[in-house]
C-alpha angles and dihedrals in degrees: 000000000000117000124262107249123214116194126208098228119351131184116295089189103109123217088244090049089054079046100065098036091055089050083047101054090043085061090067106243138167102284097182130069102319159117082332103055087046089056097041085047090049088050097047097054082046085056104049096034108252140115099241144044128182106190100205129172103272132356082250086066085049099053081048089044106050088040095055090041094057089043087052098044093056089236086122109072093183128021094241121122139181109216118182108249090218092065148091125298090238096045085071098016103087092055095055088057098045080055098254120155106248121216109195110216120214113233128258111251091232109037104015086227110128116304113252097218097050090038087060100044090043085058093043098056097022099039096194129174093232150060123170118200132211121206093213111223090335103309116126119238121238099282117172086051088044095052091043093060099040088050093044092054099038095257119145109221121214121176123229086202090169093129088035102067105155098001116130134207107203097346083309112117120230104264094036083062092082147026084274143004135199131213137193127209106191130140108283092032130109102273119009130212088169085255136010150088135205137220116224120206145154089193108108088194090057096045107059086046095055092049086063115040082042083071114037088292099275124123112238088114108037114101116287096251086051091045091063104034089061103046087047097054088050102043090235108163123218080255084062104030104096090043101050121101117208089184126030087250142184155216110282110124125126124211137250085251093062074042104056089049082045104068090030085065105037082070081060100048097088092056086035096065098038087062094053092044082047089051101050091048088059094042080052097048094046096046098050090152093055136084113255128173128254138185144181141240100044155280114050112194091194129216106203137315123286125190141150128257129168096209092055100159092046089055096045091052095034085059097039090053081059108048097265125119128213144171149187115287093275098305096318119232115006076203091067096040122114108244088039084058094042083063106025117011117235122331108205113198106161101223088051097043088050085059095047094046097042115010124117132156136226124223113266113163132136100271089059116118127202080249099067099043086054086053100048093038088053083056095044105051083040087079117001125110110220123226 
């Protein structure tokens, strides 16, 4: 009998879905940015409760979108920044090329969101005009406290919410918590347009400038008051318009084909992210021994399931041996990576440095069936060590 794989993320993009994208290609329609990313944009800021979306080409263009945006729009009034160690590379790592300082956050016990007492020292001594936030493996952070401190100290707050798609903090969904928010749509994660990613916003003045540095700086998308605002302060004639860049832009347009699987999943999210909160509670039930995160305020569309062992690398094999995947708790500590050493040795902060010693994560995605946890719990608990 052969053995029953699990896999760690696996496609949400149904048969029926490839179906009608095919029948919809071979109606010869506008492949390129179009009709269908407006919709999709329009839908998905429906969805998470802003006013604005902006569909772009990966979660990473978003993070570099929404920190050059903020930079161009005179909203930083300094370049320091607070990133969460427990995070994404490109969730820091935009502002280390735009020549921020970077102040690396320990993670909370419960939630692994930023940790409230070294958030607040950090904006005491620091005293930075940003804070981005993750949403680890689909857990809010502690908002309202979040919000209290930064406001108190002067610090804008935008939420890299990639692994968060659908969650909610006090009836508030994850993008609408801050003055932006930032989505992935990779494959594995909770809806797929092959690839892709959205910025969410309320702020008029961001998101025009969004709109054009998304797409090379120049202002054929922006809203029509802000079209000719601009053209007007700058002298630029109707020969010019089209040519003229307001922002020194970039690249970062998706496509109506990402568009068009776009909108067909976003009628599946809400399932979608039952399945996965489904999922976790059973991962939770049948590890009873082991860590797992909490959080407070509501609704966690998790992303998969993140625990401690101290015999990390004997799970990981032991699973795999059995048709299960597995992997470190998102990429452990940004303080013990690499690139972060080369510049400034290693940075210790003990919540962080437990996740990167000892954190793995379980496969939680919508295919999933109670089945399969119960299978990959059994294995689990047949060899790891619990914390």
């Amino acid at each position: 009998m052969s053995k029953r794989k699990v896999k760690l993320a696996d496609n949400t993009i149904s048969a029926e879905e490839m179906a009608s994208l095919a029948d919809w290609l071979k109606q010869g329609h506008q492949v390129t940015k179009g009709p269908l990313t407006r919709q999709f944009e329009a839908e998905f800021a429906a969805y998470t409760g802003t006013k604005y979306s902006i569909m772009v080409n990966s979660g990473s263009s978003a993070n570099l979108l929404m920190a050059y945006s903020l930079l161009e729009a005179g909203y930083l009034r300094n370049k320091k920044v607070i990133v969460p160690a427990v995070s994404w590379i490109t969730t820091l790592s935009p502002f280390v090329q735009m020549g921020f300082d970077c102040f690396l956050c320990d993670s909370d016990v419960k939630d692994l969101g930023v940790d409230l007492n070294h958030l607040e020292q950090l904006l005491k001594k620091e005293q930075p005009a940003l804070l981005i936030l993750v949403h680890i493996l689909g857990h809010p952070n502690q908002m309202d406290a979040v919000r209290r401190l930064c406001a108190q100290h002067g610090c804008l707050v935008i939420e890299d919410a990639c692994e968060a798609l659908g969650s909610e903090y006090k009836g508030v969904k994850t993008g609408a918590l801050a003055l932006a928010g930032s989505f992935s749509f990779y494959y594995g994660h909770h809806i797929s347009t092959i690839e892709g990613g959205a910025i969410t916003t309320n702020d008029d003045k961001l998101y025009s400038i969004m709109l054009s540095i998304r797409s090379h700086g120049w202002s054929r998308d922006v809203p029509e008051a802000d079209r000719q605002a601009w053209k007007k302060e700058y002298h630029i004639d109707d020969f010019r318009e089209f040519y003229s860049f307001y922002y020194a832009g970039y690249n970062l347009r998706s496509t109506d084909l990402n568009a068009y699987l776009g909108r067909l999943q976003l009628k599946r999210l809400p399932e979608i992210a039952k399945i996965r909160a489904r999922n976790f509670e059973l991962y939770r039930q049948a590890l009873p021994e082991f860590w797992a995160q909490t959080s407070e305020g509501g609704f966690v569309s998790s992303f998969s399931y993140g625990t401690y062992v101290k015999n990390r690398l004997e799970v990981s094999r032991y699973l795999l041996s059995q048709g299960v995947e597995c992997r470190p708790l998102v990429c452990g500590s940004m303080g013990r990576q690499p690139f972060w050493i080369k510049k400034h040795g290693v940075t210790h902060l003990p919540v962080a440095d437990k996740v990167h010693d000892f954190g793995l994560y379980l496969p939680n995605h919508a295919n999933i069936t109670p089945e399969d946890i119960s299978h990959v719990a059994k294995h689990f608990r047949e060899v790891a060590e619990p914390i």
